[in-house]
C-alpha positions in Angstrom: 20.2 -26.4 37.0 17.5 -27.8 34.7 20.2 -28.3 31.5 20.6 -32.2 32.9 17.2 -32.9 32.5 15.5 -35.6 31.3 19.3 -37.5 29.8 17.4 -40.9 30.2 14.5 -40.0 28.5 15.9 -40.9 24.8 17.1 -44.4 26.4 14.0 -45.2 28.2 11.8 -44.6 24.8 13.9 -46.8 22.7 12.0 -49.9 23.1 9.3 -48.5 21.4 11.5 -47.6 18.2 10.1 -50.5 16.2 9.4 -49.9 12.7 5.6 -49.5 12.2 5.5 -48.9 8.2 2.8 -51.6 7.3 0.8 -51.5 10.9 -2.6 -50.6 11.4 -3.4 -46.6 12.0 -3.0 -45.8 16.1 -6.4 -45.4 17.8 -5.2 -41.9 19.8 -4.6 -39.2 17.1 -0.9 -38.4 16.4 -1.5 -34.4 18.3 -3.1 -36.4 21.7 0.4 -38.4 22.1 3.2 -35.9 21.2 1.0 -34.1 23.7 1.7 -36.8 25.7 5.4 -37.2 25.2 5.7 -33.3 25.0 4.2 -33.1 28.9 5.7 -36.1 30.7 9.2 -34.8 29.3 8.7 -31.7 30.3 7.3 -31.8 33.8 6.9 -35.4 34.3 3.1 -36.1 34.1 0.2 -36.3 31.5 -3.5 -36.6 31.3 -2.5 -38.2 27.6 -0.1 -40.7 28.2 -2.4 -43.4 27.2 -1.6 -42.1 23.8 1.7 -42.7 23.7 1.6 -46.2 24.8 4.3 -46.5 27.7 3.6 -48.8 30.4 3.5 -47.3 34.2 6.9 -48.5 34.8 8.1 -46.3 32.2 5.8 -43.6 32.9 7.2 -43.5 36.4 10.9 -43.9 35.4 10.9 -40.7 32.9 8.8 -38.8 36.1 11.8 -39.8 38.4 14.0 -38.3 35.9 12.4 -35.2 35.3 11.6 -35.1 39.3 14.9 -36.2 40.4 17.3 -33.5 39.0 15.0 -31.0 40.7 15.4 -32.5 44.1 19.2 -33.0 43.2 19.8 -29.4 43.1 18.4 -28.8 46.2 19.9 -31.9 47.9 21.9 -29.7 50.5 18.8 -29.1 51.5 17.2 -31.7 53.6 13.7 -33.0 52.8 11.5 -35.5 54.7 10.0 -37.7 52.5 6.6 -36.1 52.9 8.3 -32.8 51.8 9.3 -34.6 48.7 5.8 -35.3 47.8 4.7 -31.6 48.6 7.4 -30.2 46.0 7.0 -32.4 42.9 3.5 -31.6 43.0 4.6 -27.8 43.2 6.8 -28.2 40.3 4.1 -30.1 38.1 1.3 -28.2 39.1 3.2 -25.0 38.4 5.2 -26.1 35.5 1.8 -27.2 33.8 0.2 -24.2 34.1 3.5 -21.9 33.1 4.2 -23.5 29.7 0.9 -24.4 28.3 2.0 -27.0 26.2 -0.4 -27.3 23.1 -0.3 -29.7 19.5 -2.3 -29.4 16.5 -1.4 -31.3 13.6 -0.4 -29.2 10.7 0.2 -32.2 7.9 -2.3 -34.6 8.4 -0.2 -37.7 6.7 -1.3 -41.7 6.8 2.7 -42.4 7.9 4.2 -39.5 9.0 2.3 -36.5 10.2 3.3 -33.3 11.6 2.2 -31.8 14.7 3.3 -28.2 15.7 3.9 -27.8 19.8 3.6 -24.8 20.9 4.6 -24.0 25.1 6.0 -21.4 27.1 9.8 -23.1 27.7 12.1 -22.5 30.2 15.0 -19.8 29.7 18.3 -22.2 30.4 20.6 -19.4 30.4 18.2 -17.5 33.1 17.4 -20.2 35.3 21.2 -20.7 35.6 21.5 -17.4 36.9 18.8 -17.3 38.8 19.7 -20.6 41.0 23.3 -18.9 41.7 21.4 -15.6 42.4 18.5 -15.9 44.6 18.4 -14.2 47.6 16.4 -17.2 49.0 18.6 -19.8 48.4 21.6 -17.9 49.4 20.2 -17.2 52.3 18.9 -20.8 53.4 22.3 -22.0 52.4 23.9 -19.7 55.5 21.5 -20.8 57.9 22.3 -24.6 56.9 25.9 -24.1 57.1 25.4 -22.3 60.9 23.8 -25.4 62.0 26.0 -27.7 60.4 28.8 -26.5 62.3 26.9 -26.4 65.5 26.5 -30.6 64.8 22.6 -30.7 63.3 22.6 -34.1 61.2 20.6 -34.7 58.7 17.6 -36.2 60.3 17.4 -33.6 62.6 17.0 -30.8 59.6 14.4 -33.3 58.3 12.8 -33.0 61.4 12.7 -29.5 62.1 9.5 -27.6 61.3 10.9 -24.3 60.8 14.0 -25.7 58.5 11.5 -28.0 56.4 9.0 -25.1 55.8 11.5 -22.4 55.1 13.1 -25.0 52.2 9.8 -25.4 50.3 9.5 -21.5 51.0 12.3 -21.0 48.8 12.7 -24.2 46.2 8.7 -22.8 45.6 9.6 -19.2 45.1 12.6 -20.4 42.4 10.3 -21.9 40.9 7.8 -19.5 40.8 10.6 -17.3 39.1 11.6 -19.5 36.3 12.1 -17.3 33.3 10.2 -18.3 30.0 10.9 -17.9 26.5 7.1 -17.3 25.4 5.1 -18.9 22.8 8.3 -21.3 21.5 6.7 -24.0 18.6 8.2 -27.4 17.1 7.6 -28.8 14.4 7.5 -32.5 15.3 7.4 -35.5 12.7 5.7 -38.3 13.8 5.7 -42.0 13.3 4.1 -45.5 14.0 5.6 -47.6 16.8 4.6 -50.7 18.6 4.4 -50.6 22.1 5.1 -53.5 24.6 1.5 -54.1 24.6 2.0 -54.9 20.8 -0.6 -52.3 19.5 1.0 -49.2 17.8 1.1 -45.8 18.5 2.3 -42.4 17.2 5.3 -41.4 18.6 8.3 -38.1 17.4 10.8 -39.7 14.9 13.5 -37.6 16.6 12.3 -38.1 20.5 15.8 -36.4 21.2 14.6 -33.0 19.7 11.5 -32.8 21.1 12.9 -33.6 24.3 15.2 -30.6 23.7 12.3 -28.6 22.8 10.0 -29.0 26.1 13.4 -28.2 28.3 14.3 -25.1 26.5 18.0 -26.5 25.1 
């Protein structure tokens, strides 16, 4: 499920691939943004993005991507919009505390320094399983197919206390049973960039890998 994450990530941070040999040293330490980039890949939100120097547009469009394959896979299942909210703040709150993502810089270097990420990342190959698996899932796609033939349309499942809750029962509970690979680490180069605010920042010199990294490919 989680393998199409984050495919406009790469795109979206391209603006900010301006050469920044020459520029003046960032003000937020080259460990604080890859934090940064490492976290809002991963689970779509950081206490460190100021670091990285994206605006709020592009803060939000990378969340919506991270977010949005999520509720994608779950799109059978009807949500209210209220029940939206209620499980991308699972998901971050969870992911966050279930990887533990963490930088140090290990090659403290004037243009290109090295920062080691270490995080708890999810297992592709048994999340994959698990979403064609679970009981939970199985079991909720039964009870929407029984109502579907009996003419329920969409708005009604949205409306329907006992349908809504039972869905953020289970999308909750596969989350809850994501399985990690423990303790994974990247070594992540780093370079100066300019962001649209014109000041410069560190940022990965291969955004792709780390990106790869935080989603466990």
């Amino acid at each position: 499920m989680l393998k199409k994450l984050l495919l406009s990530v790469v795109a979206l941070l391209a603006v900010f691939a301006i050469a920044g040999c020459g520029a003046d040293k960032p003000k937020d330490s080259a460990d604080k943004a890859i934090l940064g980039y490492s976290e809002i890949m991963a689970y779509g939100v950081s206490d460190s993005m100021a670091a990285t120097g994206m605006t709020k547009k592009q803060e939000e469009e990378i969340q919506e991507a991270v977010i949005g394959d999520l509720l994608k896979a779950f799109a059978q299942f009807p949500l209210n919009d209220a029940n939206v909210q209620t499980v991308t703040t699972s998901y971050i709150t969870k992911m966050k505390a279930a990887m533990q993502i963490k930088t140090e810089i290990t090659k403290d270097d004037a243009e290109h320094p090295v920062v080691k990420v270490t995080a708890n990342v999810i297992d592709q190959a048994g999340a994959a399983n698990l979403a064609n698996t679970n009981a939970d899932i199985q079991a909720l796609g039964v009870v929407l197919g029984a109502l579907q033939a009996n003419g329920y349309t969409v708005e009604q499942f949205k409306q329907d206390p006992d349908f809504q809750k039972a869905t953020i029962e289970c999308i909750e509970n596969y989350i809850n049973e994501f399985p990690l690979k423990m303790g994974q680490t990247y070594e992540c180069k780093c370079e100066i960039v300019k962001g649209d605010d014109g000041k410069t920042y560190w940022a990965p010199v291969d955004v792709d890998g780390l990106k790869k990294f935080v989603n466990g490919n």
